[in-house]
C-alpha positions, -999 to +999 in steps of 0.1 A: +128-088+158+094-089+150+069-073+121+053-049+146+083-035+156+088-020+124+057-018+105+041+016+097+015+021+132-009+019+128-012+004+094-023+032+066-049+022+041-074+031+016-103+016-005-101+006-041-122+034-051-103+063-030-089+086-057-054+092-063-052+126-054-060+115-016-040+087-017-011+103-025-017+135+000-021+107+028+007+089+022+028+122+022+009+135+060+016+099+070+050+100+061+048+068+043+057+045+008+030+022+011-009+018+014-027-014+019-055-014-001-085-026+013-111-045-008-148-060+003-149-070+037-121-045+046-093-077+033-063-067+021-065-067-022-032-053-029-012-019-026-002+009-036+034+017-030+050+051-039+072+031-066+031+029-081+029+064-082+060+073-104+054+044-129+019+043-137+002+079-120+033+102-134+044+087-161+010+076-176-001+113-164-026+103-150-053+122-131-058+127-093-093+119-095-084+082-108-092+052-087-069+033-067-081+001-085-065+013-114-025+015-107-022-005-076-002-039-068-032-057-072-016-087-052+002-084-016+013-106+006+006-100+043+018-118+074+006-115+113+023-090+130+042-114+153+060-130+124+097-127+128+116-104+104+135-131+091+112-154+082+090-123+061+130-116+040+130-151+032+094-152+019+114-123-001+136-143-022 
């Protein structure tokens, strides 16, 4: 099994300056835990996973207008779509 068949399709993003408050509304419509946040020259500098949300938006209480810069994972790993599933659980350990 490869990434693309079970990655989120198309991928869901958002910029480092996209307040919370949308972030968060998207990744509910979406239906998904995780944004890739996209940095200058639309690369990939980190994201934001629900698991972001509850530790450093609700606990901190933090407002909806704050940037996504702020609370994200500021480093993610990313892999071509064709990669097998295996190889990306390894890269896990």
């Amino acid at each position: 099994m490869k990434v693309r068949d079970i990655m989120t399709k198309p991928p869901q993003t958002c910029r480092l300056e996209t307040p919370l408050g949308i972030a968060s509304r998207r990744m509910k419509e979406e239906d998904c835990g995780t944004l890739a946040v996209l940095a200058h020259h639309g690369r990939v500098g980190g994201i934001l996973t629900d698991r972001d949300l509850r530790t450093r938006v609700v606990a901190e209480r933090r407002s909806g207008d704050t940037p996504i810069r702020d609370v994200m994972t500021p480093r993610a790993e990313t892999v071509p779509a064709d990669t097998m599933v295996g190889e990306v659980l390894l890269r896990m350990l």
